[in-house]
N, CA, C and O atoms as a Tinker XYZ file with bonds, in Angstrom:
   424  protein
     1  N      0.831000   -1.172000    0.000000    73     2
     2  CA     0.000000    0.000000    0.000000    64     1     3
     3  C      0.890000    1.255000    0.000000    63     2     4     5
     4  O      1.902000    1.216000    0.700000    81     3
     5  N      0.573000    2.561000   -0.838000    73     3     6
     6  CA     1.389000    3.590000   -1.146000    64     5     7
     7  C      1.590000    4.498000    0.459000    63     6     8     9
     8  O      0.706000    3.970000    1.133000    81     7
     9  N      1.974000    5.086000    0.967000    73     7    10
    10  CA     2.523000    5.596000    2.019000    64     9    11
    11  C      1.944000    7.260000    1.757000    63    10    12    13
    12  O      2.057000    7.829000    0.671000    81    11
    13  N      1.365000    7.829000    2.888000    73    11    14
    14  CA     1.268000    9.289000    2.101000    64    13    15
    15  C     -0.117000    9.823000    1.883000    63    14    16    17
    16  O     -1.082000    9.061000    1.946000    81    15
    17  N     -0.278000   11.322000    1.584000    73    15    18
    18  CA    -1.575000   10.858000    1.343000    64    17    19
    19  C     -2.070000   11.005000   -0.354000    63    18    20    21
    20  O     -1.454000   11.728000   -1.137000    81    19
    21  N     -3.349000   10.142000   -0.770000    73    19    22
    22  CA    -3.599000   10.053000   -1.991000    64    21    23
    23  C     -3.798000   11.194000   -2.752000    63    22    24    25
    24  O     -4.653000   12.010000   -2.408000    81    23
    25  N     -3.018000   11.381000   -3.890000    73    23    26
    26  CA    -3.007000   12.265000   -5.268000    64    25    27
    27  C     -4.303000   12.459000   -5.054000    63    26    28    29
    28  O     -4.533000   13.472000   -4.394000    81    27
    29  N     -5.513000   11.654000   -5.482000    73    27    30
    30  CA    -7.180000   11.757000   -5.759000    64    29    31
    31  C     -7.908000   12.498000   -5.069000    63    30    32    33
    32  O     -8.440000   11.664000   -4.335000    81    31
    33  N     -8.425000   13.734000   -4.700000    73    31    34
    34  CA    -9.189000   14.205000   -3.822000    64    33    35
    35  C    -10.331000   14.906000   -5.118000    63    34    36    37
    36  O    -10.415000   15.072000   -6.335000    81    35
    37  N    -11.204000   15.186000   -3.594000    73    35    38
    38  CA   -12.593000   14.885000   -3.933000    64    37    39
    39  C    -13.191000   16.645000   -4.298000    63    38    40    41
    40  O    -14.196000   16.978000   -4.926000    81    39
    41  N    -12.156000   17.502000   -3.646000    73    39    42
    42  CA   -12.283000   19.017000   -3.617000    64    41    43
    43  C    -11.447000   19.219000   -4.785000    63    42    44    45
    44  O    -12.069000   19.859000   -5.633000    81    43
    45  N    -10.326000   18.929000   -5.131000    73    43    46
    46  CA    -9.598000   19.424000   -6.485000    64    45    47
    47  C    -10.490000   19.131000   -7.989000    63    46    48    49
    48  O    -10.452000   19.812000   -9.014000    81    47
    49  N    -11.682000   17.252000   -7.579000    73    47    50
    50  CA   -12.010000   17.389000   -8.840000    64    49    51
    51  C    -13.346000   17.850000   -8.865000    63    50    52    53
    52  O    -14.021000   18.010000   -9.881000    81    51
    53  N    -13.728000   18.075000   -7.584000    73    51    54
    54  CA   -15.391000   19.483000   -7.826000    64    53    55
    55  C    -14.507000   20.770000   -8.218000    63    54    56    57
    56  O    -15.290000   21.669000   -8.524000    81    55
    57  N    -13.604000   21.058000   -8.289000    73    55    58
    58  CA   -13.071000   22.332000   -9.164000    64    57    59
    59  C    -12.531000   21.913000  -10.592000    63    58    60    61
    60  O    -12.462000   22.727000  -11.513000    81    59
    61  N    -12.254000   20.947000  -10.679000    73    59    62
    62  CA   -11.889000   20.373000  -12.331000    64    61    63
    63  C    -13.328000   20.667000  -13.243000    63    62    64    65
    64  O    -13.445000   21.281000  -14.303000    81    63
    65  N    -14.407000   19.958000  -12.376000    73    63    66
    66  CA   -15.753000   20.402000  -12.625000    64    65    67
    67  C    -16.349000   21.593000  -13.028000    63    66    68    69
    68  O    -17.064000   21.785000  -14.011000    81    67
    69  N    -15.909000   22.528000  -12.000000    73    67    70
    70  CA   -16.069000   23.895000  -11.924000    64    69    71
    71  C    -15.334000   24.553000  -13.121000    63    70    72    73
    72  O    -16.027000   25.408000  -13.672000    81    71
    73  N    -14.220000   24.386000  -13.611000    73    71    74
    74  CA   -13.199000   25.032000  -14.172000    64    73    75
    75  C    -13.377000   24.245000  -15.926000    63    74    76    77
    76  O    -12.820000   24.783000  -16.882000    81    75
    77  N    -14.229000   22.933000  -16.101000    73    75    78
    78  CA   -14.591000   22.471000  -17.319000    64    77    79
    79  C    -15.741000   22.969000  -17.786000    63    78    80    81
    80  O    -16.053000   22.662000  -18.936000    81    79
    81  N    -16.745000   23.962000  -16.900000    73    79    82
    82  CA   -17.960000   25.000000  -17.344000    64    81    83
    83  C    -17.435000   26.343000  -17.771000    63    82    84    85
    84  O    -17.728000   27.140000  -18.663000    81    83
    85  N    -16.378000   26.286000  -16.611000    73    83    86
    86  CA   -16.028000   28.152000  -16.906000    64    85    87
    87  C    -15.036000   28.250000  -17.596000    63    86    88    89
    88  O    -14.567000   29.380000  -17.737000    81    87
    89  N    -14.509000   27.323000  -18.132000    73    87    90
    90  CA   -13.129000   27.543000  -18.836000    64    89    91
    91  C    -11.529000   28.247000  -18.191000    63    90    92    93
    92  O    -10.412000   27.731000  -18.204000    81    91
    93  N    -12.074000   29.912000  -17.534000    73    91    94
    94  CA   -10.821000   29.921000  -16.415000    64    93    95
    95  C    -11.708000   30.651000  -15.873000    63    94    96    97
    96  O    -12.767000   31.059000  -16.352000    81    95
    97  N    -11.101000   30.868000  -14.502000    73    95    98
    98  CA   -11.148000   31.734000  -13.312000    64    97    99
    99  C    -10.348000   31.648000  -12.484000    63    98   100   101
   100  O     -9.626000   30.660000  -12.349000    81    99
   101  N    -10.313000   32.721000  -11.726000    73    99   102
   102  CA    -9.509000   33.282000  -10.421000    64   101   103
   103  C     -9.787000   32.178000   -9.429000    63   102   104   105
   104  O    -10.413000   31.192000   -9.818000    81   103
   105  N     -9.276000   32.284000   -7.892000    73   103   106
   106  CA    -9.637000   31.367000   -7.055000    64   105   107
   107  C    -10.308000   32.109000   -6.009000    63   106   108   109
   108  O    -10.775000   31.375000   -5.138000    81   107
   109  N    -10.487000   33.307000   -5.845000    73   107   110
   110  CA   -11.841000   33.712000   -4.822000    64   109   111
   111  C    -13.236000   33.431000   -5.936000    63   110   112   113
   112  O    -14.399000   33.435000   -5.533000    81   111
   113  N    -12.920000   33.243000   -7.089000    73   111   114
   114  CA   -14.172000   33.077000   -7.887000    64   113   115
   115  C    -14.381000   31.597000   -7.479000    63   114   116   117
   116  O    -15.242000   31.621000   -6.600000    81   115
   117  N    -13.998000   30.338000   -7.706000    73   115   118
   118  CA   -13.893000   29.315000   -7.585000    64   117   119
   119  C    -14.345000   29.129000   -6.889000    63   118   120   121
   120  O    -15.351000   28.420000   -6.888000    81   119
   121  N    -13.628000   29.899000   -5.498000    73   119   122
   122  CA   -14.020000   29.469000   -4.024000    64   121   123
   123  C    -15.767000   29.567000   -3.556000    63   122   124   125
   124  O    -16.349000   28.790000   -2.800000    81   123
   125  N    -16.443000   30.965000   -4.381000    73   123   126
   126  CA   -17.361000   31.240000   -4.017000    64   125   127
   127  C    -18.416000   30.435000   -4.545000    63   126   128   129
   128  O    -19.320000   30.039000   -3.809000    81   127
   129  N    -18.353000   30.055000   -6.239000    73   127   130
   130  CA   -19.060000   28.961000   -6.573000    64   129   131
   131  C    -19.059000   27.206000   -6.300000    63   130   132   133
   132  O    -19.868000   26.284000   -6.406000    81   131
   133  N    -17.943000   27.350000   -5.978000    73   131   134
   134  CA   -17.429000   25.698000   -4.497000    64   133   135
   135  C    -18.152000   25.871000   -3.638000    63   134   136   137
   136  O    -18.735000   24.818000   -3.376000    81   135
   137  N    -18.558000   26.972000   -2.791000    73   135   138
   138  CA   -19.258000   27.511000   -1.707000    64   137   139
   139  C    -20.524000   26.938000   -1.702000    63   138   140   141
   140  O    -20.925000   26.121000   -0.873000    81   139
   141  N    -21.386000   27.560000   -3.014000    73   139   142
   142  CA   -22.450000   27.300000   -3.003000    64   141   143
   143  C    -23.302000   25.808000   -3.418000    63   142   144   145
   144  O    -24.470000   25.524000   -3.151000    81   143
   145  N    -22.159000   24.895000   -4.244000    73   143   146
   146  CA   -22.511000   24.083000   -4.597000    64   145   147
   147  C    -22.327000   22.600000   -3.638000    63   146   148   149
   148  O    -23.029000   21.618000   -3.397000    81   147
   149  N    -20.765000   23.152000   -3.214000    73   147   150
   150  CA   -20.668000   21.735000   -2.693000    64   149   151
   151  C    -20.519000   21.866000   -1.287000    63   150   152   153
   152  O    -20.939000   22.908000   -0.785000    81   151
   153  N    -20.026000   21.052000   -0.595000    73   151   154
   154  CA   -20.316000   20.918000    1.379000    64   153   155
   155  C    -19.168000   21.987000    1.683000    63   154   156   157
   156  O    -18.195000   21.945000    0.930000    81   155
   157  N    -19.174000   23.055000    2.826000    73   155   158
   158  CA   -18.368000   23.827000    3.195000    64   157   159
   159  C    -16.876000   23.339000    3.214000    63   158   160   161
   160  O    -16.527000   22.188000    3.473000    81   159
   161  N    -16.139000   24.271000    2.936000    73   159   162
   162  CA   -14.642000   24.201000    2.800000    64   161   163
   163  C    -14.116000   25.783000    2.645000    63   162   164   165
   164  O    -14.567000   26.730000    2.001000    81   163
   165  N    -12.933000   25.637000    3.543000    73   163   166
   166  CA   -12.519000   26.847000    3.606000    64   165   167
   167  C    -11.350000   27.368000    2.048000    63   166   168   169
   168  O    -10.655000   26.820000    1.192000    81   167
   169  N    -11.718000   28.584000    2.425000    73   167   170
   170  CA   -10.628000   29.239000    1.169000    64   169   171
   171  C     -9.407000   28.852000    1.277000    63   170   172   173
   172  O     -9.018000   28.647000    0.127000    81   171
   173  N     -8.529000   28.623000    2.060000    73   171   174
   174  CA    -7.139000   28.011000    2.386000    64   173   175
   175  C     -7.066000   26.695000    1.851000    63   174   176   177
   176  O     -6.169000   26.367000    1.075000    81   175
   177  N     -7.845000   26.032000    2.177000    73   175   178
   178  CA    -7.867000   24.637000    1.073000    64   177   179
   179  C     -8.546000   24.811000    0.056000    63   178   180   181
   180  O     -8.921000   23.743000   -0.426000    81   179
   181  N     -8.803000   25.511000   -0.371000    73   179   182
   182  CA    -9.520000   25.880000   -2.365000    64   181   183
   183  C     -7.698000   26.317000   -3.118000    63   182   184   185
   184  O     -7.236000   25.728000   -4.094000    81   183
   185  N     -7.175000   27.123000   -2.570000    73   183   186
   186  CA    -6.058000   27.800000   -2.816000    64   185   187
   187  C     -4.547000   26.831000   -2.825000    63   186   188   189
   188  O     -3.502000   26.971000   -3.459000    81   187
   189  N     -5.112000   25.544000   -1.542000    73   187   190
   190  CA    -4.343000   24.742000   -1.303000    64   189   191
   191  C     -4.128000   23.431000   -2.834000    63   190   192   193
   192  O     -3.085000   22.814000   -3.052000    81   191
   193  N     -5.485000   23.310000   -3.710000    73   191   194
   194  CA    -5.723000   22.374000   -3.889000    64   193   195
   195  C     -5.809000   22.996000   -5.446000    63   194   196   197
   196  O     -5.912000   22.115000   -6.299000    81   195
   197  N     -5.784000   24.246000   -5.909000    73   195   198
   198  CA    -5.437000   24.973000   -6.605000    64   197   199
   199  C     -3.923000   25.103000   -7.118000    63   198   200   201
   200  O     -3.674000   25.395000   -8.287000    81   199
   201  N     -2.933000   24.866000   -6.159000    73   199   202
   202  CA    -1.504000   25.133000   -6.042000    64   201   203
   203  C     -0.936000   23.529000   -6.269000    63   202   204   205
   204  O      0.203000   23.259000   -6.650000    81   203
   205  N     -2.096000   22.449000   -5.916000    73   203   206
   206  CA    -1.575000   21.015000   -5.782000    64   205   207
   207  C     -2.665000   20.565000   -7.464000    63   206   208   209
   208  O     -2.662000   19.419000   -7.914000    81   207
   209  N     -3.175000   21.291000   -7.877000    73   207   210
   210  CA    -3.481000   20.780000   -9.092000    64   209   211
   211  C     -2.926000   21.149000  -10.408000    63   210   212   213
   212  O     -3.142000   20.551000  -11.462000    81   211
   213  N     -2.021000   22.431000  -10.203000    73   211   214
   214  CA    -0.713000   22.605000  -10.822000    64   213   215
   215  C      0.393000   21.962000  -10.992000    63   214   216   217
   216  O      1.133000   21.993000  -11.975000    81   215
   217  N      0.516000   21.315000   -9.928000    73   215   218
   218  CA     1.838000   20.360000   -9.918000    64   217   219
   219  C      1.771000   18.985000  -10.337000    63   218   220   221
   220  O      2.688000   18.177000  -10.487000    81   219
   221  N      0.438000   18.847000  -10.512000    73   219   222
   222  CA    -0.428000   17.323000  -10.824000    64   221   223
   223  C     -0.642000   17.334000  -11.979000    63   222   224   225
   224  O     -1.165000   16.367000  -12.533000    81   223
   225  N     -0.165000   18.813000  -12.846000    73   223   226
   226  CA    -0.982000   18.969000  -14.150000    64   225   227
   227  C     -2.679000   19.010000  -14.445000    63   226   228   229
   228  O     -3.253000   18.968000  -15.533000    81   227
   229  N     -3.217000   19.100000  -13.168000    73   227   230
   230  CA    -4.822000   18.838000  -13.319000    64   229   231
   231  C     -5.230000   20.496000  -13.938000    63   230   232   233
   232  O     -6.213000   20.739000  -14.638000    81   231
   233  N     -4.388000   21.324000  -13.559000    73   231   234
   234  CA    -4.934000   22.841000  -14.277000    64   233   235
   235  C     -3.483000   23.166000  -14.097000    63   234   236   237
   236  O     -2.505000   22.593000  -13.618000    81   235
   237  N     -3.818000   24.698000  -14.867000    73   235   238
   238  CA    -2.180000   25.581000  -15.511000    64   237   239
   239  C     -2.746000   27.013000  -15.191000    63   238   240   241
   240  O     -3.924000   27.309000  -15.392000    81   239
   241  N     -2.051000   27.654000  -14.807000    73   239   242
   242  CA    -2.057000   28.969000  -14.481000    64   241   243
   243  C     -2.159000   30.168000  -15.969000    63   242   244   245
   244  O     -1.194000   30.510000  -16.651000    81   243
   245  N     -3.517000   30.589000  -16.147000    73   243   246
   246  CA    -3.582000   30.698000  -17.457000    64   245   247
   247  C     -3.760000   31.985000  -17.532000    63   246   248   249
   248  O     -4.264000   32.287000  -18.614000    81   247
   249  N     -3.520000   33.069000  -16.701000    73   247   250
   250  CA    -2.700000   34.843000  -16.520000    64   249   251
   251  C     -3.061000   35.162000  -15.071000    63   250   252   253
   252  O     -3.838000   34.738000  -14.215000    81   251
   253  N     -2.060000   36.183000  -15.211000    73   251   254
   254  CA    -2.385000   36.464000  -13.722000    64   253   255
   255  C     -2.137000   38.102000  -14.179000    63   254   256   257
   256  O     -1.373000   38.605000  -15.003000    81   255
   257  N     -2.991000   38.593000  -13.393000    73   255   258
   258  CA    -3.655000   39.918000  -13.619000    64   257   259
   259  C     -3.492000   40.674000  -11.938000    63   258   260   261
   260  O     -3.823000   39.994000  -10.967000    81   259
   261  N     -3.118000   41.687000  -11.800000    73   259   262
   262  CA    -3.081000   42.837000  -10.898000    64   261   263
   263  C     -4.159000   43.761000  -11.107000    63   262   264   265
   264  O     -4.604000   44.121000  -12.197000    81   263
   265  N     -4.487000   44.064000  -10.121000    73   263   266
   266  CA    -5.599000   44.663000  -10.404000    64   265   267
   267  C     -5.314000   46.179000   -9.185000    63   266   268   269
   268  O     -4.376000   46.002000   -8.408000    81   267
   269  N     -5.736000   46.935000   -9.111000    73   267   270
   270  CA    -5.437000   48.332000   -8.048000    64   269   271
   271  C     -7.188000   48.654000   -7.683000    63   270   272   273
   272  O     -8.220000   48.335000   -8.273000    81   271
   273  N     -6.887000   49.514000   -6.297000    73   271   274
   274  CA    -7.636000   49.349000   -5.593000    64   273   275
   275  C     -7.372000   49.345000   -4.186000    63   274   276   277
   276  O     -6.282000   48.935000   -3.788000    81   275
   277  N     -8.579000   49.912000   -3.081000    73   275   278
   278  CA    -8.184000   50.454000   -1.880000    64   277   279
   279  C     -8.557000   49.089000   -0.689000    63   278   280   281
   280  O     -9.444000   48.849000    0.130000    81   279
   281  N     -7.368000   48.464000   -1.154000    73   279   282
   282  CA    -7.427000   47.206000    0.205000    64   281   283
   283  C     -7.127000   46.997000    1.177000    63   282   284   285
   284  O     -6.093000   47.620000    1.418000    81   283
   285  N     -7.565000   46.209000    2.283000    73   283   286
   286  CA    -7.112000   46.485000    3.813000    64   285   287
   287  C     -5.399000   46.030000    3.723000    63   286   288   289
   288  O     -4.709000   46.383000    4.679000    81   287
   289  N     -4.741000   45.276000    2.618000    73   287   290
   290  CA    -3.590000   44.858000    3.028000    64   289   291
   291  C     -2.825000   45.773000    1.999000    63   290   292   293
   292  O     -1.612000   45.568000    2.043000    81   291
   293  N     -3.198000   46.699000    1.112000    73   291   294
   294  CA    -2.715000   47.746000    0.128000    64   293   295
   295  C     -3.060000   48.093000   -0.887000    63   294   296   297
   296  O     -4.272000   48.046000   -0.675000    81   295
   297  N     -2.940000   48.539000   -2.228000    73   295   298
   298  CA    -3.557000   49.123000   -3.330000    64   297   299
   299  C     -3.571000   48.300000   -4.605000    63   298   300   301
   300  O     -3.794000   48.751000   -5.728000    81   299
   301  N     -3.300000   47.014000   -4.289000    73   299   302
   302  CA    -2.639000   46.426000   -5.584000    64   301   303
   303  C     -3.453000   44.540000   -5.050000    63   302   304   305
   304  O     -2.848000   43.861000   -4.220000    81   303
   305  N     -4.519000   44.123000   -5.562000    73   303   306
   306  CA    -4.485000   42.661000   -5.752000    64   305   307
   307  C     -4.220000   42.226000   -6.580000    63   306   308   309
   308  O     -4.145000   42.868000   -7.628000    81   307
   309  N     -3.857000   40.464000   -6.482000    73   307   310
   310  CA    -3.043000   39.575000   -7.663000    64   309   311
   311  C     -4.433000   38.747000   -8.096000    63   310   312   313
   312  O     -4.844000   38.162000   -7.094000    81   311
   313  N     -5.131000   38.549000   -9.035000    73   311   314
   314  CA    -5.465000   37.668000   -9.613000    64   313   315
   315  C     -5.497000   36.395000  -10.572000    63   314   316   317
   316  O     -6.135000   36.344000  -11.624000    81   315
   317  N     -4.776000   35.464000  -10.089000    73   315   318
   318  CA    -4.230000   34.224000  -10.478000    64   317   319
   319  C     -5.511000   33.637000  -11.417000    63   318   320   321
   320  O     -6.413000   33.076000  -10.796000    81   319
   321  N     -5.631000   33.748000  -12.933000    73   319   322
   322  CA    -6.774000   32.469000  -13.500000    64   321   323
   323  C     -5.887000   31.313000  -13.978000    63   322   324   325
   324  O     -4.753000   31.317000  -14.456000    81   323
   325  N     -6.744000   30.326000  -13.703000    73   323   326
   326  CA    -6.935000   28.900000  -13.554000    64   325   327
   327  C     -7.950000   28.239000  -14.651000    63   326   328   329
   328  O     -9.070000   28.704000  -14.867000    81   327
   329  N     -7.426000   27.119000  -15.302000    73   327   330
   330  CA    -7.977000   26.570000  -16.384000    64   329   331
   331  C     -7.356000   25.019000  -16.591000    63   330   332   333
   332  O     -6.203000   24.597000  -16.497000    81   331
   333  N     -8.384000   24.484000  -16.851000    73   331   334
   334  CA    -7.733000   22.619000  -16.654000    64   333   335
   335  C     -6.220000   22.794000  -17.484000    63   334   336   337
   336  O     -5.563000   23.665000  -18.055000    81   335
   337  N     -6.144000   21.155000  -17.090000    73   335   338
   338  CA    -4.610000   20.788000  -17.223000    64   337   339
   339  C     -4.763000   20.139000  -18.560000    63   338   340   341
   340  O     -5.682000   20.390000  -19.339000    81   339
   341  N     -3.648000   19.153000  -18.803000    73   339   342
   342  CA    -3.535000   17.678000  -19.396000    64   341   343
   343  C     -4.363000   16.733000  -18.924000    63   342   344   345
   344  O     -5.260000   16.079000  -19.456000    81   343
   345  N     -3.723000   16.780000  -17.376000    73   343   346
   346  CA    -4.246000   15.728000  -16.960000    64   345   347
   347  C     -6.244000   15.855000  -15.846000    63   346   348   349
   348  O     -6.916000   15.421000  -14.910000    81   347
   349  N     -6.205000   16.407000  -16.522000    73   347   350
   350  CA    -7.845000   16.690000  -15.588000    64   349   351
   351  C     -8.575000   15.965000  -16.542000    63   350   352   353
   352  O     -8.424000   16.040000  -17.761000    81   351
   353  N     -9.543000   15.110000  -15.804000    73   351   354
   354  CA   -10.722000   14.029000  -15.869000    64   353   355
   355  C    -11.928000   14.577000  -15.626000    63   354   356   357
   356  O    -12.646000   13.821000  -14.971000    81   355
   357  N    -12.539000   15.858000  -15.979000    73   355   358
   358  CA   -13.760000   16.374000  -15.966000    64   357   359
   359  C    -14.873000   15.206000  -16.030000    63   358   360   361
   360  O    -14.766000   14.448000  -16.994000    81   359
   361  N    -15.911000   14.969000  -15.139000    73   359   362
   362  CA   -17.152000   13.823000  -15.626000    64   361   363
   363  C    -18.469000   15.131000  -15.593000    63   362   364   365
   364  O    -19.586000   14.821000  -15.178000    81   363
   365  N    -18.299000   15.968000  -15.873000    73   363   366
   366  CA   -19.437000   16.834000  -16.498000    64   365   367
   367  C    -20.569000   16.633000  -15.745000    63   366   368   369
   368  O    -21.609000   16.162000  -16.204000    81   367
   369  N    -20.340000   17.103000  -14.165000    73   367   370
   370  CA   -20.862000   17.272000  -13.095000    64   369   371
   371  C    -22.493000   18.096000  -13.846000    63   370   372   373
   372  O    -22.450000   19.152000  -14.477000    81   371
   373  N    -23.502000   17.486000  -13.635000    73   371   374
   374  CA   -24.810000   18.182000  -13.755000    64   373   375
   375  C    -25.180000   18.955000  -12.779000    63   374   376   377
   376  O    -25.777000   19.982000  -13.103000    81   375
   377  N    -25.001000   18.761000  -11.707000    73   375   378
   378  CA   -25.253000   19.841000  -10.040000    64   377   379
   379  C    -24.283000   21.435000  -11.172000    63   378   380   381
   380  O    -24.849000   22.195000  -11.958000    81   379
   381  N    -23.288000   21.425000  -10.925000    73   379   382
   382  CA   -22.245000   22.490000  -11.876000    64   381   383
   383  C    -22.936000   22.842000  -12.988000    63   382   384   385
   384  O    -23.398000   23.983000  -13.004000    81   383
   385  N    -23.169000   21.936000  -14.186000    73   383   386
   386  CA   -23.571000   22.721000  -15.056000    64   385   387
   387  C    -24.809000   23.296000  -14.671000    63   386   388   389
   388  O    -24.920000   24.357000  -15.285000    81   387
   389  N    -25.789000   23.096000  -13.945000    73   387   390
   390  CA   -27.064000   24.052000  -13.764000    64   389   391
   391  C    -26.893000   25.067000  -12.976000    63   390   392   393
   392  O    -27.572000   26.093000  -13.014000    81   391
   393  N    -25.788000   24.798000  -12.057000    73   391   394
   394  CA   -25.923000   26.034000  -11.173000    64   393   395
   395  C    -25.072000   27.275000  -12.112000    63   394   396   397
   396  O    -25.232000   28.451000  -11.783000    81   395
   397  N    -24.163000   26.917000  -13.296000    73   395   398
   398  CA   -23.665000   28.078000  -13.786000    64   397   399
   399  C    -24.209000   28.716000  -15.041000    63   398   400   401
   400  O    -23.769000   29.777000  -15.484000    81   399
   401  N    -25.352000   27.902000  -15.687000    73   399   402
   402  CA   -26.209000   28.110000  -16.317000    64   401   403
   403  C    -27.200000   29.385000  -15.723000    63   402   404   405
   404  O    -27.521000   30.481000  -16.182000    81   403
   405  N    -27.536000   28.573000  -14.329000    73   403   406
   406  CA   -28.905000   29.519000  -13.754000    64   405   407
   407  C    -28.073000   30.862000  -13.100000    63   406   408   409
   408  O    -28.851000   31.727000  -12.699000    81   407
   409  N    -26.751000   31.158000  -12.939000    73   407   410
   410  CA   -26.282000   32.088000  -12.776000    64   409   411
   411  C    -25.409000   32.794000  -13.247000    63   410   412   413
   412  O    -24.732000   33.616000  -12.629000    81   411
   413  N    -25.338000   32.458000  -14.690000    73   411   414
   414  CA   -24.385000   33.443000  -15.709000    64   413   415
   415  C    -24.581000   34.234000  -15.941000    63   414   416   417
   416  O    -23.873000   34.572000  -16.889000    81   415
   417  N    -25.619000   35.388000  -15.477000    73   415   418
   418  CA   -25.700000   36.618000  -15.380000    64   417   419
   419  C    -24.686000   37.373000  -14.240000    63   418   420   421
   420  O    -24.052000   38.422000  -14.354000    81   419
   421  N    -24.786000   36.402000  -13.066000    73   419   422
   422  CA   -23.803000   37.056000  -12.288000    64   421   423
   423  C    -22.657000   37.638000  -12.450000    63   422   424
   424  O    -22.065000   38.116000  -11.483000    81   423
């Protein structure tokens, strides 16, 4: 038995999901439509699992954008988008596709 814990998690591929409707997004975007769809999880592990699906090839960092603006930590946020990999196994989650259907106005 492999030692460690398993490559496979269950939060990286409800965002493979997420990220095979939207094509890319940021990860407070992610986080918020993860939020609503699937069982609570904090932003630190969206970001965590975001950073570990890069290295897995499951998604690629597809621009990252600065943006300005009056923030509690300074004038300048980073916006990292995110877009599948090689290796991402999308199964074309139906819960996902309706909820971004019924809210693509947002």
């Amino acid at each position: 038995m492999a030692r460690g814990r398993p490559v496979f998690s269950n939060i990286r591929q409800s965002i493979v999901e997420i990220l095979y409707f939207k094509d890319k997004a940021y990860g407070y975007q992610i986080y918020t439509i993860y939020r609503d769809i699937f069982p609570k999880v904090t932003m630190r592990s969206i970001y965590y699992h975001l950073k570990k699906g890069v290295e897995t090839g499951e998604f690629v960092v597809n621009k990252i954008e600065r943006q300005k603006g009056d923030y509690s930590w300074g004038d300048e946020a980073e916006k990292i988008y995110y877009s599948l990999g090689e290796k991402a196994r999308p199964t074309m989650n139906e819960r996902v596709k309706k909820y971004l259907q019924k809210n693509a106005k947002k």
